[in-house]
VEXLUM-815012 format. One line per 10 residues: their letters; for each residue x, y, z of C-alpha. Coordinates in nm, 4 decimals, padded with zeros to 6 digits, always signed. Each point is the difference from the previous one (the first is absolute). Layout:
a = X:Y:Z | ... .
// end
This chain:
xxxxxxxxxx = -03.3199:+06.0330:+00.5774 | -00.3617:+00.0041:+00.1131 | -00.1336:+00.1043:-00.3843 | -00.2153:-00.3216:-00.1199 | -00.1598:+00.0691:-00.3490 | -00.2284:-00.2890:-00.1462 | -00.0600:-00.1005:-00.3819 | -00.2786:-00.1851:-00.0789 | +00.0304:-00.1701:-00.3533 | -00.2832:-00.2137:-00.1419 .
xxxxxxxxxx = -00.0346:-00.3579:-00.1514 | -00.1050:-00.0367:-00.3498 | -00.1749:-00.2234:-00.2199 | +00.0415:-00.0256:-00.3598 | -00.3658:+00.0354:-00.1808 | +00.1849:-00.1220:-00.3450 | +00.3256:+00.0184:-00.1492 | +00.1784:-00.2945:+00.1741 | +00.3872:-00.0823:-00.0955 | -00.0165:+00.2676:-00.1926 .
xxxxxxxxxx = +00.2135:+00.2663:+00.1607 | +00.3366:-00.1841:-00.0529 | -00.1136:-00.0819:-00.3611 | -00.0158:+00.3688:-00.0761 | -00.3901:-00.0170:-00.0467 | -00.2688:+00.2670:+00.2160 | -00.1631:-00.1285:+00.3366 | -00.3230:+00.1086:+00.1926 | +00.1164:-00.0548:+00.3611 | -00.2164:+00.1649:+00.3114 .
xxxxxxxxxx = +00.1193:+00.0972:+00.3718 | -00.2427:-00.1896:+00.1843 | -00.1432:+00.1222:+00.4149 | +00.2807:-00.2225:+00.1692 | +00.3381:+00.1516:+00.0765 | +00.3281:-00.0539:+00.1425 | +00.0754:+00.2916:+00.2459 | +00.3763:+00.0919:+00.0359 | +00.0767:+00.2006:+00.2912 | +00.3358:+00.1550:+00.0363 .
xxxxxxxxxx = +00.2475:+00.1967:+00.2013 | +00.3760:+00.0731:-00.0688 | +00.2976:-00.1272:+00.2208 | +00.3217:+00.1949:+00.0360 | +00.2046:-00.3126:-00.0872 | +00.0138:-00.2006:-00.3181 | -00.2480:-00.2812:+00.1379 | -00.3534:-00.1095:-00.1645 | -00.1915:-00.1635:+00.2720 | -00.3058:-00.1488:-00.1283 .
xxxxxxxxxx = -00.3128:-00.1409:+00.1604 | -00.3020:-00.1995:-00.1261 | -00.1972:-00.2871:+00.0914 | +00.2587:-00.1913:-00.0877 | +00.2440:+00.0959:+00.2698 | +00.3037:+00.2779:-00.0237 | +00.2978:-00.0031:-00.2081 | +00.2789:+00.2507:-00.0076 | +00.2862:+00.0581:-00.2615 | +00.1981:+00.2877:-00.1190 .
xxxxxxxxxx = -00.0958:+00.2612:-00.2440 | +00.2941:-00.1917:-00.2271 | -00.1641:-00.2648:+00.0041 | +00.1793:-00.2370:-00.2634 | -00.2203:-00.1669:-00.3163 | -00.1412:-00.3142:+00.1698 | +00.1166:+00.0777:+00.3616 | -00.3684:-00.0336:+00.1382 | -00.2617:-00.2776:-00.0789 | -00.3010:-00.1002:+00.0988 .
xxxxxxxxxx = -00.2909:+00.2838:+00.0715 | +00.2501:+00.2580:+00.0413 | +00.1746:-00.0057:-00.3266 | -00.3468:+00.2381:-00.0945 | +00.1501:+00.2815:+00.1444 | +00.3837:-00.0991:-00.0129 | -00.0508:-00.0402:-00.4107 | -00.1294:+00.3871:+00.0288 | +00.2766:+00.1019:+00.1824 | +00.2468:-00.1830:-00.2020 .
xxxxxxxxxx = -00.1471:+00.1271:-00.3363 | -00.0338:+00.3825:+00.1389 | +00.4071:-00.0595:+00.0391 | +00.0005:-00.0456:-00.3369 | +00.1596:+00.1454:-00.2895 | -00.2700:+00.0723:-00.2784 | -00.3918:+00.1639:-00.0257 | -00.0954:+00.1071:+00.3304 | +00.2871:-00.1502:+00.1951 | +00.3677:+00.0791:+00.1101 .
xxxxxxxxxx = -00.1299:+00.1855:+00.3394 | +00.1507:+00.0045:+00.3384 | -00.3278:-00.2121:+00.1803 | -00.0627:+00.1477:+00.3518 | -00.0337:-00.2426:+00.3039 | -00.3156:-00.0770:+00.1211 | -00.2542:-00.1648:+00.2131 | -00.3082:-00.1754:-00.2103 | -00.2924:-00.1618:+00.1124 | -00.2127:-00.1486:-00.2897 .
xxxxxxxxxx = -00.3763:-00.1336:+00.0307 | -00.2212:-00.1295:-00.2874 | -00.3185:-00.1044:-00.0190 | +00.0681:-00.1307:-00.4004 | +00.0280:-00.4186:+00.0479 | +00.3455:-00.0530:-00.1141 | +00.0401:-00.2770:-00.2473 | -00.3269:+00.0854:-00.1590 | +00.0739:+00.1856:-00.3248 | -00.0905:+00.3331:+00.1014 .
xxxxxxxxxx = +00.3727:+00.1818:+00.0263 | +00.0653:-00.0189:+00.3572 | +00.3545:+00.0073:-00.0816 | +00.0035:+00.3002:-00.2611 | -00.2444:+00.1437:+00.3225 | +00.2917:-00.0383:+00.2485 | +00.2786:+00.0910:-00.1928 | -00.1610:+00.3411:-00.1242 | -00.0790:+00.0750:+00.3320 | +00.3713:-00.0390:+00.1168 .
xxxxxxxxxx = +00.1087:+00.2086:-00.3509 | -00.2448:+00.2653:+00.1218 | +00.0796:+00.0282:+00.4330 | +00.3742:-00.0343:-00.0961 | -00.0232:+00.2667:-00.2909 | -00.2113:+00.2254:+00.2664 | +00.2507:-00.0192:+00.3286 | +00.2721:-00.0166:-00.2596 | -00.1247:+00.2918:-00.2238 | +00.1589:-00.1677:-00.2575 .
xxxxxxxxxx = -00.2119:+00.1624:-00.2719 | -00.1737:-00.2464:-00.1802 | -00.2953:-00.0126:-00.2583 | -00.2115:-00.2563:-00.0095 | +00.1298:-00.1510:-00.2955 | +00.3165:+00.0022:+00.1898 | -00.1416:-00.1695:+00.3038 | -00.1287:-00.2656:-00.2590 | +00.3074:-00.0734:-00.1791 | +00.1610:-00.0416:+00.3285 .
xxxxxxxxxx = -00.2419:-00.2459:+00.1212 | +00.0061:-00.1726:-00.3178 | +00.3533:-00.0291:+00.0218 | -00.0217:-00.1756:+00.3227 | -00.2437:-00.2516:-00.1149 | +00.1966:-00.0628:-00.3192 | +00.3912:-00.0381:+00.1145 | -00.0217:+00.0063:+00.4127 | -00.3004:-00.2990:-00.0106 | +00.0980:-00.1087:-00.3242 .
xxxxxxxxxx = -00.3872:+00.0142:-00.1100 | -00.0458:+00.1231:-00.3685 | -00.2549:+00.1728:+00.0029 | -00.1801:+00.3301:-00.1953 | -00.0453:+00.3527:+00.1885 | -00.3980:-00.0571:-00.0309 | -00.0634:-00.0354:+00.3580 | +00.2548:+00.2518:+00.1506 | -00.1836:+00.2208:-00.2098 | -00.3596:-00.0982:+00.0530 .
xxxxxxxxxx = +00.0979:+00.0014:+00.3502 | +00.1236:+00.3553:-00.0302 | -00.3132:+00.2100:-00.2069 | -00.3129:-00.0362:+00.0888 | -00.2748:-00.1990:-00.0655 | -00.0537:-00.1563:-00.3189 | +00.2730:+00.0682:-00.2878 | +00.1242:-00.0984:-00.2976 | +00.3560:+00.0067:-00.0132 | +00.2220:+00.0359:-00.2593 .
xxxxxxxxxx = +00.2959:-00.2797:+00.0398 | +00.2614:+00.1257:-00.2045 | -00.0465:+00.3558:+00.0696 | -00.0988:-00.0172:+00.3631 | -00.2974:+00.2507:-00.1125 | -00.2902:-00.0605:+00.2497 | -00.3696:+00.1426:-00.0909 | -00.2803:-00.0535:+00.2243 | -00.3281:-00.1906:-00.1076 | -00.3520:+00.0570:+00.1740 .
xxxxxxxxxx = -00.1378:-00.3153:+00.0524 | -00.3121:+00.0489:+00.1732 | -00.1744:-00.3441:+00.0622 | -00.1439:+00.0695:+00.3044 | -00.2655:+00.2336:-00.1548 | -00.1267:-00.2760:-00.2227 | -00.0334:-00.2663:+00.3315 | +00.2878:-00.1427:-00.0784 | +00.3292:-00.1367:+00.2569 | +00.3498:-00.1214:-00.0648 .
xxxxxxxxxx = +00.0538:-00.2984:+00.1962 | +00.3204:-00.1482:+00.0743 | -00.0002:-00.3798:+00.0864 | +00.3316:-00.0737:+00.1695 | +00.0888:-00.3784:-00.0425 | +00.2553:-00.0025:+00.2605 | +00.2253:-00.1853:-00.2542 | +00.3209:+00.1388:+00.0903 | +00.2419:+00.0913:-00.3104 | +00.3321:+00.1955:-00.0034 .
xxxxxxxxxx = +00.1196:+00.1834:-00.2944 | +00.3615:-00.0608:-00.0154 | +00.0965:-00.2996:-00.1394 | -00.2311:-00.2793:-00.1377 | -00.2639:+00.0493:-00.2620 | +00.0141:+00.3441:-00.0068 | +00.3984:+00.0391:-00.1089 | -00.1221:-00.2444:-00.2728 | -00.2765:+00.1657:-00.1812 | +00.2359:+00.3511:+00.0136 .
xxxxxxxxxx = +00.2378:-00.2204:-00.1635 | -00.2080:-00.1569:-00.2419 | -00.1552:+00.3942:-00.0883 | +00.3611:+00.1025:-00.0176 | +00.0664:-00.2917:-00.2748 | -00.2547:+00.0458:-00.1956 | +00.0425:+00.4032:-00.0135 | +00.3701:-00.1131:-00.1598 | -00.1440:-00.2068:-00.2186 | -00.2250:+00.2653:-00.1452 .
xxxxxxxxxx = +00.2994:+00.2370:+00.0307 | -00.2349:+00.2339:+00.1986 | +00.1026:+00.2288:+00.2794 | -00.3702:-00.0793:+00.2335 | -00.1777:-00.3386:-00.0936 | -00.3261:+00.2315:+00.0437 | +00.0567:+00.1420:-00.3638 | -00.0080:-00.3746:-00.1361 | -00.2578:-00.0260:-00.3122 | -00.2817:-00.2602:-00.0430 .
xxxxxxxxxx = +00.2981:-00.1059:-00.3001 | +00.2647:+00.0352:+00.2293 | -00.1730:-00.3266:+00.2008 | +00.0206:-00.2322:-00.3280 | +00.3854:+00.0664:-00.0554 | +00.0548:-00.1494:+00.3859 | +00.0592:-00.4127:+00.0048 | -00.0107:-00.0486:+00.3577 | -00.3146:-00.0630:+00.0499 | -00.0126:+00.0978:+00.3808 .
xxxxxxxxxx = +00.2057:+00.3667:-00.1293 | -00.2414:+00.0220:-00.2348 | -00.2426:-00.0099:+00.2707 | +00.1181:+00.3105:+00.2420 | +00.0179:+00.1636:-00.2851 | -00.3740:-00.0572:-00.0810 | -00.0971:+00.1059:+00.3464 | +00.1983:+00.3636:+00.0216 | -00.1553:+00.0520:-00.3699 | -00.3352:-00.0865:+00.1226 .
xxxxxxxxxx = +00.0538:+00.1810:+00.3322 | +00.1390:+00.2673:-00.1437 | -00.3343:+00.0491:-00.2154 | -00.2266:-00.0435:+00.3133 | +00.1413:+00.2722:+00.1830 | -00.0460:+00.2176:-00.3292 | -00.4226:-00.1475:+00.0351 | +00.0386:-00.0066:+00.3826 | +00.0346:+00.4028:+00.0457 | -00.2416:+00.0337:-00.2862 .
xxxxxxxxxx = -00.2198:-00.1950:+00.2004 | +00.0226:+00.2002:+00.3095 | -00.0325:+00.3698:-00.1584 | -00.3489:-00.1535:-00.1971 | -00.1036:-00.1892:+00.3744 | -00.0760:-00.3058:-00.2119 | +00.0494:-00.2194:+00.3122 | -00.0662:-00.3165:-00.2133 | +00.2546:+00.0508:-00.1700 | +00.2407:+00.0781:+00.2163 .
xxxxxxxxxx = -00.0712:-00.3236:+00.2050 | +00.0537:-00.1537:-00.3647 | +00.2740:+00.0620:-00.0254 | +00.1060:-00.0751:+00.3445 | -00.1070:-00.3529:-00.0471 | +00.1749:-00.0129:-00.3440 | +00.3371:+00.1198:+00.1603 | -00.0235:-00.3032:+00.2946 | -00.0308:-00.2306:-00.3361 | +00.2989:+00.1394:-00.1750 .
xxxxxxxxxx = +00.1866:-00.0274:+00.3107 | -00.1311:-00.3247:+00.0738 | +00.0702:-00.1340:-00.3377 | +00.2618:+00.1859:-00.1577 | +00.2546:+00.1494:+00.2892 | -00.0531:-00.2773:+00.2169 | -00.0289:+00.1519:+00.2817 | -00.3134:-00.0968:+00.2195 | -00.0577:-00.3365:+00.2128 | -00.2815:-00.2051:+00.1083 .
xxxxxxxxxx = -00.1179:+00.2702:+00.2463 | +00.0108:+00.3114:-00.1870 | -00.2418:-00.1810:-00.2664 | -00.2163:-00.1312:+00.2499 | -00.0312:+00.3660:+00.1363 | -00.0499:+00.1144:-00.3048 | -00.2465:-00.2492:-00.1289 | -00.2172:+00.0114:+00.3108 | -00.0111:+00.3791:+00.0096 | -00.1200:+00.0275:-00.3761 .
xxxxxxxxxx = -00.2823:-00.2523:+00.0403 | -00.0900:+00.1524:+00.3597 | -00.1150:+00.3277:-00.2060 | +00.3542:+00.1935:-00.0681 | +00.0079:+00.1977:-00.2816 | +00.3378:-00.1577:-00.0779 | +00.3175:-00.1197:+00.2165 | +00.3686:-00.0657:-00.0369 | +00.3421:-00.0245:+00.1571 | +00.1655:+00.2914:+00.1239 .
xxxxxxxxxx = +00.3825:+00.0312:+00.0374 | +00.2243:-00.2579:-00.1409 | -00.1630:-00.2809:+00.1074 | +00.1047:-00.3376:+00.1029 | -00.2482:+00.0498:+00.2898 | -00.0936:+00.3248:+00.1655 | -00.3088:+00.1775:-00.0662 | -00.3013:+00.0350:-00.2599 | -00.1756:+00.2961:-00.0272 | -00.3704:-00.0334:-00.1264 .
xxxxxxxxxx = -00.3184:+00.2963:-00.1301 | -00.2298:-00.0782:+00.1407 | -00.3834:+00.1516:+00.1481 | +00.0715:+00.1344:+00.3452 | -00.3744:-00.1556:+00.0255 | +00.1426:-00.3502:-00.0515 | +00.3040:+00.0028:+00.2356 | -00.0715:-00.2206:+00.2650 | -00.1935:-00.2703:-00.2428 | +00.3938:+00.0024:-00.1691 .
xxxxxxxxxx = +00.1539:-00.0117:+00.2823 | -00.1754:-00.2671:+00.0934 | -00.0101:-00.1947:-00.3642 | +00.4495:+00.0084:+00.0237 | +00.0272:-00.1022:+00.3568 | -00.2141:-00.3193:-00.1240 | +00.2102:-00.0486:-00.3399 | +00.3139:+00.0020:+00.2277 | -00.1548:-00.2015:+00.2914 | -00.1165:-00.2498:-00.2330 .
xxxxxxxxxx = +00.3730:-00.0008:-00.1640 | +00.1016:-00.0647:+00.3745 | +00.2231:+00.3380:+00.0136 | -00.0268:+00.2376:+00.2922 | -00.2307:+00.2694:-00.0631 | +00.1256:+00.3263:-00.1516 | -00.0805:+00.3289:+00.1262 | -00.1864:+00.2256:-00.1893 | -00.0492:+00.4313:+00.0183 | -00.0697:+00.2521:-00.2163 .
xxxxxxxxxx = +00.2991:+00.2682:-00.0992 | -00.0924:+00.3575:-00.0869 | +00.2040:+00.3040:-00.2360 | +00.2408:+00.0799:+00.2930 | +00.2404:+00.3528:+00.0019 | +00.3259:-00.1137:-00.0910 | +00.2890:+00.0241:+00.2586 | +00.0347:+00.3139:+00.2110 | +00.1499:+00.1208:+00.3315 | -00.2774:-00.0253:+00.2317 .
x = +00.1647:+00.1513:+00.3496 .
// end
């Protein structure tokens, strides 16, 4: 078959509303201007071949749970999951030939992996015509994430990745409704600053704050921790429960002040409540390190309008608001914090509102 089509699917960042979507609370993510690019063509047999900068791998479209590893289990937990009984699953998946580029940094907080494995949904749906919606494609994807890569993690970014530009989503309901967040007219960028500290969100840290949400959600006998009372905190003895729980109450509220913030354009405020969000995280979810706060601190006093974290942290990325005026004196005031932390300099770019994913050939 000769018939290539190409997806291209966006990164995201999350402007506020972190840890949030498995907690049953709303997030504020935006598909950012880098993308993964899927480009696909269907086989006559029941072989995926799949290239990347990685190398090639090839498996069968029956491919079992935890057959494939490394780079590749991406696209073989996509295939696996659209096998599936259940939402958006049970189909017969098509062979194919995939090639996938990115220009997202992987490792960096900003969905590369929700990026890729939407991308597959969507070429495999489209040379399959397998019929599915997009909240299909992101159920599938989740899926994958979830039980093939044993991650446990929200639908946020197969969503964000998915509608475009900026959008607050609704976790429980999957309800997505776009925001205008127009920063640019006021001289304003979003920076990301990349610390090229690598995390992985199986496993580790991560499992254990889902975990400690999920305790203290039982505790409170509620069905999402986000519904948890300023009351609710003072009937919780663990003090680190107690906690989590104080950061998806608080981050609950600042999406609530965060979209209020954007539809007045009271750009203070929203980098406010950035900054107050890194803190929270910082403090209460435990979730930042050594670098992220340096980035963070070193934006702020460089002129930013406010900073924080984005993604689950652990390392990755900070995103900061900050005058597109001021850019290179920032850039230049976190490459010093870090050099004089002796780390290796992190890379820094602005992201802009990007379409969300779409065939593009």
């Amino acid at each position: 078959m000769t018939d290539v089509r190409r997806w291209t699917v966006p990164g995201r960042v999350n402007l506020i509303g972190e840890h949030l979507d498995y907690n049953g609370g709303p997030v504020l993510p935006m598909a950012i201007d880098r993308h993964v690019v899927v480009r696909a063509r269907r086989r006559d047999d029941d072989t995926i071949a799949v290239w990347s900068d990685a190398g090639k791998v090839t498996f069968s479209t029956s491919v079992e749970l935890g057959e494939i590893d490394g780079w590749a289990a991406l696209v073989a937990g996509v295939v696996w999951a659209l096998g599936q009984d259940g939402p958006g699953n049970g189909h017969r998946v098509p062979g194919a030939d995939l090639v996938i580029e990115s220009t997202i940094p992987a490792g960096a907080g900003l969905a590369s992996s929700a990026a890729v494995a939407c991308g597959v949904a969507l070429a495999l749906d489209d040379i399959g015509d397998l019929g599915l919606d997009r909240a299909a494609v992101a159920a599938v994807a989740r899926r994958s994430e979830n039980e093939y890569l044993g991650a446990p993690s929200g639908v946020m970014d197969q969503l964000a990745v998915l509608h475009s530009a900026t959008s607050l989503v609704d976790t429980r309901t999957g309800d997505v409704t776009a925001i205008d967040a127009p920063w640019g007219d006021a001289g304003l960028s979003l920076v990301v600053i990349d610390t090229g500290v690598q995390h992985a969100i199986a496993g580790g840290e991560y499992t254990s704050r889902h975990e400690e949400c999920r305790r203290a959600a039982e505790t409170l006998d509620l069905d999402h921790l986000a519904d948890v009372t300023l009351d609710g905190l003072y009937r919780l003895d663990d003090e680190d429960l107690r906690s989590r729980a104080r950061h998806v109450l608080t981050e609950t509220a600042r999406v609530r002040s965060a979209v209020r913030a954007l539809a007045d354009r009271d750009w203070p405020q929203l980098g406010t409540i950035m900054s107050a969000a890194h803190a929270s995280l910082r403090d209460d979810f435990a979730v930042s390190c050594p670098e992220l706060d340096t980035a963070v601190e070193a934006a702020i006093e460089a002129g930013a309008l406010g900073a924080r974290l984005t993604g689950f942290g652990f390392g990755g990325s900070a995103i900061a608001l900050a005058p597109t005026a001021g850019l290179l004196p920032l850039k230049a005031a976190v490459e010093s914090a870090f050099a004089g932390r002796g780390w290796t300099a992190p890379s820094l770019f602005t992201v802009r509102p990007s379409p969300g994913a779409h065939r593009s050939a």
